[in-house]
GUROLO-957767 format. One record per residue: chain; residue number from 1; x, y, z of N, C-alpha, C in turn. Coordinates in nm, 4 decimals, padded with zeros to 6 digits. Example, Ala and Ser with C-alpha at 12.3 -4.5 7.8 and 13.67 -1.06 7.14 Angstrom:
<lolos>
(lolo "A"; 1; (01.3190; -00.5690; 00.7800); (01.2300; -00.4500; 00.7800); (01.3200; -00.3300; 00.7800)),
(lolo "A"; 2; (01.2850; -00.2250; 00.7080); (01.3670; -00.1060; 00.7140); (01.2900; 00.0030; 00.7870)),
</lolos>
This chain:
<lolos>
(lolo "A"; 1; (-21.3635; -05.6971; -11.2064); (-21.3350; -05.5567; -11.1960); (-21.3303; -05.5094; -11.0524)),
(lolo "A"; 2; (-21.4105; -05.5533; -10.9613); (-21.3843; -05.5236; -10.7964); (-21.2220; -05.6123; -10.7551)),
(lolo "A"; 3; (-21.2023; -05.5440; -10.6246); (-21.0397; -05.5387; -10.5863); (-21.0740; -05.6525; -10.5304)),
(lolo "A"; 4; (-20.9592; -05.8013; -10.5183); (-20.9691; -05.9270; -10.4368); (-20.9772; -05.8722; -10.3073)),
(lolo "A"; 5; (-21.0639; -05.9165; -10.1820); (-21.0342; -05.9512; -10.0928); (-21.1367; -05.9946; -10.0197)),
(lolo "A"; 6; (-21.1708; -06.0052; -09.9086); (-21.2496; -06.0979; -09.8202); (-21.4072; -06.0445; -09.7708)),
(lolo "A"; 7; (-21.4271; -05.9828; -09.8861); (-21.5440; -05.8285; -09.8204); (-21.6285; -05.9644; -09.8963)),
(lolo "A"; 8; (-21.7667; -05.9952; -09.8173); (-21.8898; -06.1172; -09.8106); (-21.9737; -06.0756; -09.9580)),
(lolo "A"; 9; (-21.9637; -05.9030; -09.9414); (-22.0977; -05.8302; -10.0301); (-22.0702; -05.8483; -10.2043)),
(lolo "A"; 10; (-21.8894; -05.8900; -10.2307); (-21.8819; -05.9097; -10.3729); (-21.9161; -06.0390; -10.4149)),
(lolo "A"; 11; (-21.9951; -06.0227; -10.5211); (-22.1094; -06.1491; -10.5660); (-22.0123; -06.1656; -10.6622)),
(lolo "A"; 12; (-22.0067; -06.2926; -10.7452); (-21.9986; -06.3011; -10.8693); (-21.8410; -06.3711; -10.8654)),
(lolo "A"; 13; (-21.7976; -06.3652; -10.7639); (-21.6132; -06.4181; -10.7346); (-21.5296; -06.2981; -10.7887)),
(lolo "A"; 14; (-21.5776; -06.1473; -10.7394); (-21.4958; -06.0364; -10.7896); (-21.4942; -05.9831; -10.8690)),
(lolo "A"; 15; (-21.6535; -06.0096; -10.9629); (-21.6567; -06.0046; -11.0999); (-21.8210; -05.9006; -11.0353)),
(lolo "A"; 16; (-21.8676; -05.7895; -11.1017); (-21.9856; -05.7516; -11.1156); (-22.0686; -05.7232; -11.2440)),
(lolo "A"; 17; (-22.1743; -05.8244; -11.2686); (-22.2327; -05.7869; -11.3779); (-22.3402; -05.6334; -11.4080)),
(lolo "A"; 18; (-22.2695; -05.6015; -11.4507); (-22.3548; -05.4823; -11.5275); (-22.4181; -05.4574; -11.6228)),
(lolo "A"; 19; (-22.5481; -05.4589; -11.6340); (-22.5748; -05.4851; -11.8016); (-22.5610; -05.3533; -11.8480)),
(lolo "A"; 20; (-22.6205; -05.2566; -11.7851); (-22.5686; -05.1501; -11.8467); (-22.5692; -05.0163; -11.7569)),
(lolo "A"; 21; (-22.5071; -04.8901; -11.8169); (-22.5376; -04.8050; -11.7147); (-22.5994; -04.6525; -11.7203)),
(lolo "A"; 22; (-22.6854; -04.6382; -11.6506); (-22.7994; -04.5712; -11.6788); (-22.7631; -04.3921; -11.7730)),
(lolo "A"; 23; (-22.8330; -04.4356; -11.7992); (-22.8201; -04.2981; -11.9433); (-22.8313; -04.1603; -11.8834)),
(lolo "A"; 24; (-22.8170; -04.0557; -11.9289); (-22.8172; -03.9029; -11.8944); (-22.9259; -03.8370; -12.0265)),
(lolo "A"; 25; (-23.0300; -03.8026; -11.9543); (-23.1461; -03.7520; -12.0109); (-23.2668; -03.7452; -11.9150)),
(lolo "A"; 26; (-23.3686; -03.6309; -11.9686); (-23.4322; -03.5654; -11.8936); (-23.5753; -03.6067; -11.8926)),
(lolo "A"; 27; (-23.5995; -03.7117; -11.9596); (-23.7176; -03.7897; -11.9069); (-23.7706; -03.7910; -11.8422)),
(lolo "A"; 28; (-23.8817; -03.7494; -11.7618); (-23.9875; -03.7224; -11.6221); (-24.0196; -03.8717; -11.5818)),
(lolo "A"; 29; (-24.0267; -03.9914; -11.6204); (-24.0823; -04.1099; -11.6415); (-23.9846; -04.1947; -11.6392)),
(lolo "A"; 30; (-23.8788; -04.1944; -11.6464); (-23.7525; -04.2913; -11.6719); (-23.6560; -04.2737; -11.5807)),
(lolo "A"; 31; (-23.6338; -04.3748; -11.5407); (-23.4655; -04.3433; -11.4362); (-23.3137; -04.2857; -11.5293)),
(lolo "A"; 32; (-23.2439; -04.2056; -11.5073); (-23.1397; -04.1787; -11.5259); (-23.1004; -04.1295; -11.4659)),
(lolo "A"; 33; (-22.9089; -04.0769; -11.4329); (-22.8290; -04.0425; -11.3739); (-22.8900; -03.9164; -11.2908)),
(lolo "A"; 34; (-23.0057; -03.8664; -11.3390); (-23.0651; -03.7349; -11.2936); (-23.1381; -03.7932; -11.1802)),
(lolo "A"; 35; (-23.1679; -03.9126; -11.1412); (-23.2307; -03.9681; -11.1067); (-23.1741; -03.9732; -10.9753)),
(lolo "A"; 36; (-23.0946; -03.9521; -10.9291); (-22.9614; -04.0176; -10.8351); (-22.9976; -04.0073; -10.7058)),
(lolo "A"; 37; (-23.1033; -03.8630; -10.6664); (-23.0760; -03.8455; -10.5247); (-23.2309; -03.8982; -10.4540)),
(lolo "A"; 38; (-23.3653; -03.9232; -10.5390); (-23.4312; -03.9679; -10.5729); (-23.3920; -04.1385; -10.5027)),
(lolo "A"; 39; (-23.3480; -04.2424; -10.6022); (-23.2797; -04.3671; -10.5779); (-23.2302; -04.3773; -10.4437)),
(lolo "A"; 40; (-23.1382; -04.3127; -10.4058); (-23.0533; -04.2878; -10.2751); (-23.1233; -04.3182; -10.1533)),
(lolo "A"; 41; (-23.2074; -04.2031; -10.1830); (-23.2738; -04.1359; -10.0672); (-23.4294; -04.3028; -09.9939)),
(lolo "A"; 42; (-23.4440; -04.3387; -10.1425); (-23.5440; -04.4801; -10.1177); (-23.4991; -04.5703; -10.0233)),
(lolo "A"; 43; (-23.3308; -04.6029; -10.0460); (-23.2737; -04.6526; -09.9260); (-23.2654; -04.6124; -09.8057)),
(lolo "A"; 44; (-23.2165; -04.4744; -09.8048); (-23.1594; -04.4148; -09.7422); (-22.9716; -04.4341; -09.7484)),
(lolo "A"; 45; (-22.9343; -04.4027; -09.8629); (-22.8292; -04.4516; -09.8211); (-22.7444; -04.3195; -09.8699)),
(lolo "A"; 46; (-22.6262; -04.2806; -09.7847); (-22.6545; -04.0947; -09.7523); (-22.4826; -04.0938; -09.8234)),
(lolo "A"; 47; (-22.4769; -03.9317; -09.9193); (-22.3651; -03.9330; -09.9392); (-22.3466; -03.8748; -10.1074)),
(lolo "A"; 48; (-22.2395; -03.8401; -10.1295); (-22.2183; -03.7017; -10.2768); (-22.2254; -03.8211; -10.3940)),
(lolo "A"; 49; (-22.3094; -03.9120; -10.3854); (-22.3002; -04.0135; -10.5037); (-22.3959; -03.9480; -10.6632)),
(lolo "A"; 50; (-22.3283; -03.9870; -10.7790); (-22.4143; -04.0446; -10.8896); (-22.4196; -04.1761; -10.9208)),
(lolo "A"; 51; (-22.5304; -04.1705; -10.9099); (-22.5795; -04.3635; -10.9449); (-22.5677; -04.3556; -11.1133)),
(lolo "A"; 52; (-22.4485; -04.4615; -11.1399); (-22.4149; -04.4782; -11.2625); (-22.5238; -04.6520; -11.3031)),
(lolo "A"; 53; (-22.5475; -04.7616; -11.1838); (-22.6266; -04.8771; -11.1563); (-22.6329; -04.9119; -11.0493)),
(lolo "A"; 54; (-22.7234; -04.9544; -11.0673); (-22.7928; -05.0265; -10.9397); (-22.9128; -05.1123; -10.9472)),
(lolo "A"; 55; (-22.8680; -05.2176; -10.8417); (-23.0253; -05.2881; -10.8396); (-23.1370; -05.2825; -10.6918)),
(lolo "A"; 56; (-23.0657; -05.1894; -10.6204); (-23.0848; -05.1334; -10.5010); (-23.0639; -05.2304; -10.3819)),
(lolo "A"; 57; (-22.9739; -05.3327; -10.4178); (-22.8913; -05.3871; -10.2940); (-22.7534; -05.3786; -10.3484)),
(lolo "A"; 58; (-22.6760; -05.3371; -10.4294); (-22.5623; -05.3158; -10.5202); (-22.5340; -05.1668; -10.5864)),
(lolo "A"; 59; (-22.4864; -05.1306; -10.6102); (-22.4947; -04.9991; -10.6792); (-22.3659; -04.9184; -10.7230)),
(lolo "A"; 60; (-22.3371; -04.8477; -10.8597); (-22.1748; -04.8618; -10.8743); (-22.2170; -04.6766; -10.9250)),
(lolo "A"; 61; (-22.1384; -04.6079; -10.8013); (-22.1329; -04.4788; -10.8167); (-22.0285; -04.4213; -10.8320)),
(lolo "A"; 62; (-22.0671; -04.2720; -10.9078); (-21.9226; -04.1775; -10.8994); (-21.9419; -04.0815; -10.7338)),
(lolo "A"; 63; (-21.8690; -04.0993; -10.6668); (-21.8243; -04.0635; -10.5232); (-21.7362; -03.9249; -10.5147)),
(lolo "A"; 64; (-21.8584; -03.7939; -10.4948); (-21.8093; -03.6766; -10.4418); (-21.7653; -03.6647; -10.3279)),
(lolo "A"; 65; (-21.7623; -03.7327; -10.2327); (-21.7833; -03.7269; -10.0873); (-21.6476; -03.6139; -10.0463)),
(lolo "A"; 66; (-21.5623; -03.6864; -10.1257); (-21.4132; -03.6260; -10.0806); (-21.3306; -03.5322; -10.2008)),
(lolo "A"; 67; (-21.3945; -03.4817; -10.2716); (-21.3466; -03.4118; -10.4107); (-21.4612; -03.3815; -10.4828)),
(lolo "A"; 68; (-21.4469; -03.2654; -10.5244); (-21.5720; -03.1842; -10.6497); (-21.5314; -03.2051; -10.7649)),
(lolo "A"; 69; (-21.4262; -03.2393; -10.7781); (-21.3993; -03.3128; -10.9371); (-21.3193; -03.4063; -10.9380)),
(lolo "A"; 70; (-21.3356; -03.4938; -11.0592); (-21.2758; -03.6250; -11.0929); (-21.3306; -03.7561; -11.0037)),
(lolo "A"; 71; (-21.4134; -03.7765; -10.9562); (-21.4767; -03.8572; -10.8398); (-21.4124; -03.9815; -10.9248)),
(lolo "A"; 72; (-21.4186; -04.0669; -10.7723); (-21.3405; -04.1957; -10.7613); (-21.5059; -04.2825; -10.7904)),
(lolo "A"; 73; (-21.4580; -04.4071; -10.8608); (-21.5697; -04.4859; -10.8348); (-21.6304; -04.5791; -10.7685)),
(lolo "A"; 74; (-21.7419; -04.6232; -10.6935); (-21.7441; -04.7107; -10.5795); (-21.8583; -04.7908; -10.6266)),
(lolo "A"; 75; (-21.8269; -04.9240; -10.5429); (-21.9529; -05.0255; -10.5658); (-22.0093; -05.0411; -10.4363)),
(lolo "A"; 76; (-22.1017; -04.9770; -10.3869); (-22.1467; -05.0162; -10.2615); (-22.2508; -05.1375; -10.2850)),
(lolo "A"; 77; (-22.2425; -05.1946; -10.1941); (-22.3081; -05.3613; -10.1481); (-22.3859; -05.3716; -10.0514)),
(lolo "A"; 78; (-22.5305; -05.3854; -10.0466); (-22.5610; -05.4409; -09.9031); (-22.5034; -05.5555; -09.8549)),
(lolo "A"; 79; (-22.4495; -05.5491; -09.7211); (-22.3992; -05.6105; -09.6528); (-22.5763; -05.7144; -09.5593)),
(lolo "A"; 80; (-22.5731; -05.8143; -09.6174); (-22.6678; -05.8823; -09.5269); (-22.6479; -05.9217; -09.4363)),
(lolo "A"; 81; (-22.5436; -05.9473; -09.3999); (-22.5246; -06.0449; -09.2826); (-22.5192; -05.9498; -09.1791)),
(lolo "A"; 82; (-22.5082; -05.7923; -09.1995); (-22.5086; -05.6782; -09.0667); (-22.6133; -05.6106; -09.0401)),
(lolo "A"; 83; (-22.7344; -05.6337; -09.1978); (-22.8338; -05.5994; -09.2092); (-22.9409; -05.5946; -09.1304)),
(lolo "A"; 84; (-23.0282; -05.5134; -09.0586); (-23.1372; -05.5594; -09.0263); (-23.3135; -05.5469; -09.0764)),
(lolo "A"; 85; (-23.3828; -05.5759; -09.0061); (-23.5202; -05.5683; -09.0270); (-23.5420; -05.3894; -09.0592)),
(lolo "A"; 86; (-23.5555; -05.3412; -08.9527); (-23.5294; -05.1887; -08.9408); (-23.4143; -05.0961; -09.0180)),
(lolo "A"; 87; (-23.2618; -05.1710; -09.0471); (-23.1386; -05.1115; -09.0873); (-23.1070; -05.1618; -09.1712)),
(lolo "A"; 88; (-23.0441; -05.0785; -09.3051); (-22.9415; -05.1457; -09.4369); (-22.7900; -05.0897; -09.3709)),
(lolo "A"; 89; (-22.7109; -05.2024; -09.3495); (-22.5770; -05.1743; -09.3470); (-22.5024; -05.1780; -09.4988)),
(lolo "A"; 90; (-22.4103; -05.0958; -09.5351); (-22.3702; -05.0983; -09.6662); (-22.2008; -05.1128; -09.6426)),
(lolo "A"; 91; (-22.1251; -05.1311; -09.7359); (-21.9790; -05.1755; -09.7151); (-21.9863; -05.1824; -09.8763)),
(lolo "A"; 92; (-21.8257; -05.0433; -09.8548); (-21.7693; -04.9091; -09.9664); (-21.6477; -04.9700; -10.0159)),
(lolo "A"; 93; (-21.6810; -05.0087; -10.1790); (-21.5103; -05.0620; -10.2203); (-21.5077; -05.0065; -10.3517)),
(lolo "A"; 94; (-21.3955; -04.9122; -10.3789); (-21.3130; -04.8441; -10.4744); (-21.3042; -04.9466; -10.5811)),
(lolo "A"; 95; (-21.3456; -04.8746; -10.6822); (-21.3597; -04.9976; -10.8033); (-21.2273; -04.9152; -10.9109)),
(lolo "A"; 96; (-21.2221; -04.7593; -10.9033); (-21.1572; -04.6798; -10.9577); (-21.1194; -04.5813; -10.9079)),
(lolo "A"; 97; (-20.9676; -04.5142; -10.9289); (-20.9449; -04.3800; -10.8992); (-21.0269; -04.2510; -10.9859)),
(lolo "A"; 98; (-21.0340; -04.3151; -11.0674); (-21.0973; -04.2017; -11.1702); (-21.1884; -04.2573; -11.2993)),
(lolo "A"; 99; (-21.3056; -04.1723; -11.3666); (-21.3957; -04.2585; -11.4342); (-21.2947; -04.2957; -11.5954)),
(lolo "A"; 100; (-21.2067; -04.2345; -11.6131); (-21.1572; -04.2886; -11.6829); (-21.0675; -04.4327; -11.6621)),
(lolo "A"; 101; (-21.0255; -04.4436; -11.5508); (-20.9960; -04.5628; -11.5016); (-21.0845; -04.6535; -11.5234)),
(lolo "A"; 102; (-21.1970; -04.6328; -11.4535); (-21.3630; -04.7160; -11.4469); (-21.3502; -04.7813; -11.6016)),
(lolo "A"; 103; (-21.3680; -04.6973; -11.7025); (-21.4134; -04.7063; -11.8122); (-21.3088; -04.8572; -11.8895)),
(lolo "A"; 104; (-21.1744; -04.8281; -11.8168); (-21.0422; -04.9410; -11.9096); (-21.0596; -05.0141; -11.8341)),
(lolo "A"; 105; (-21.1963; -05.0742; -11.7164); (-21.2024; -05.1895; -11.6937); (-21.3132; -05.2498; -11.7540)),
(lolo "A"; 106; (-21.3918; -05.2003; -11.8024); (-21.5401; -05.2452; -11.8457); (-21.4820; -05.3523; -11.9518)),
(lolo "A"; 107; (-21.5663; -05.4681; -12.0082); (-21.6154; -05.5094; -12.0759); (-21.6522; -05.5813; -12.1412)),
(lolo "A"; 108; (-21.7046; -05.6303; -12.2727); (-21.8399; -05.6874; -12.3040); (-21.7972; -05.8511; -12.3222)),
(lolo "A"; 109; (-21.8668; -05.9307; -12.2271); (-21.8598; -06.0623; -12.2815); (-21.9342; -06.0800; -12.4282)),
(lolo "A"; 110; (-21.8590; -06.1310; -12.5532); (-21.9252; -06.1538; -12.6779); (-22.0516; -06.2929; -12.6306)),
(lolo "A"; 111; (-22.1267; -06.2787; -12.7125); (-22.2380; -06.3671; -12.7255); (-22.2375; -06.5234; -12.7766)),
(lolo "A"; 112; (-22.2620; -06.6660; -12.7088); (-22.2238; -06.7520; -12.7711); (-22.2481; -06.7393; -12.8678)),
(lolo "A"; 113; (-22.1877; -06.8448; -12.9772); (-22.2008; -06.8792; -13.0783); (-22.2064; -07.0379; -13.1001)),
(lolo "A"; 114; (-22.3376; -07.0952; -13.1346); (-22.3841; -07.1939; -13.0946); (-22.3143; -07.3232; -13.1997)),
(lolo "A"; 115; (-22.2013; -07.2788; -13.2512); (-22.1095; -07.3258; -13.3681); (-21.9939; -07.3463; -13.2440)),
(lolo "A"; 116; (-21.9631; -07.3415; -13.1603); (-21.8816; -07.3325; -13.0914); (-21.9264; -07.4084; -12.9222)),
(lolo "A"; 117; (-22.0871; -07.4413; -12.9374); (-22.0652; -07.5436; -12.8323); (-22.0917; -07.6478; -12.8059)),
(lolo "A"; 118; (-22.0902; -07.7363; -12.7094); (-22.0520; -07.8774; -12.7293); (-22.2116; -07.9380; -12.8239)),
(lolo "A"; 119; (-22.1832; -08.0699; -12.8582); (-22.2666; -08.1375; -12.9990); (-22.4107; -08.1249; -12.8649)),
(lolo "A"; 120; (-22.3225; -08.1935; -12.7458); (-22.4226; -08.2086; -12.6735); (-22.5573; -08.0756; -12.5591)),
(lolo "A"; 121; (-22.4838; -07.9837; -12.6478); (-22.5675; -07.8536; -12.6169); (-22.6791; -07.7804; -12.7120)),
(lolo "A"; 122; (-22.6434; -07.8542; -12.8493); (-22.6835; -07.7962; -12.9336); (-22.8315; -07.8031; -12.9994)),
(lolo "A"; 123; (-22.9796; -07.7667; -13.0409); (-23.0389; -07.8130; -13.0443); (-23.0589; -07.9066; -13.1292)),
(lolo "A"; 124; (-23.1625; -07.9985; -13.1204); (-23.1888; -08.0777; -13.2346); (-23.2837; -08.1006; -13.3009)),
</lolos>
């Protein structure tokens, strides 16, 4: 679902796993989307985001920065290799123009089915 190209921070060969993405509700005790500026701010990492996930070196937001409606979606990455002791460098890649876009890329790898793999995988 991230765009090919030569950026270090996409894990996975262009592929980002998401298991899931955080819910909208008002829980005092639980992280959700309400949660956003909270999360951010732990990094420090500055800017009109909702944290849709994250594992707080990765994180796949809807991006106000440049529009009050329809936000584009972004996967920001810590960048380690610019990183320091003292500093998180981060590096910004457009995953979507719009969350409905976002949404017609998602989705679910089905679950093996242990009828389907090799004799020599199977238990015994």
């Amino acid at each position: 679902m991230l765009p090919d190209g030569d950026v270090e921070s996409i894990p996975y060969g262009g592929r980002a796993r998401i298991s899931d993405i955080d819910p909208i509700h008002f829980e005092k005790e639980d992280i959700s989307i309400l949660s956003s500026k909270e999360l951010l701010e732990e990094v420090k990492l500055t800017g009109e985001f909702v944290v849709l996930w994250t594992d707080f070196h990765y994180w796949v937001v809807l991006d106000y920065r440049n529009r009050s409606q329809n936000p584009t979606v972004m996967y920001i990455a810590e960048n380690f290799s610019a990183s320091t002791h003292d500093t998180t460098e981060w590096e910004y890649i457009k995953i979507a123009d719009t969350f409905d876009d976002f949404l017609k890329q998602l989705f679910r790898v089905p679950p093996l089915n242990p009828k389907q793999l090799k004799s020599s995988y199977s238990r015994k």
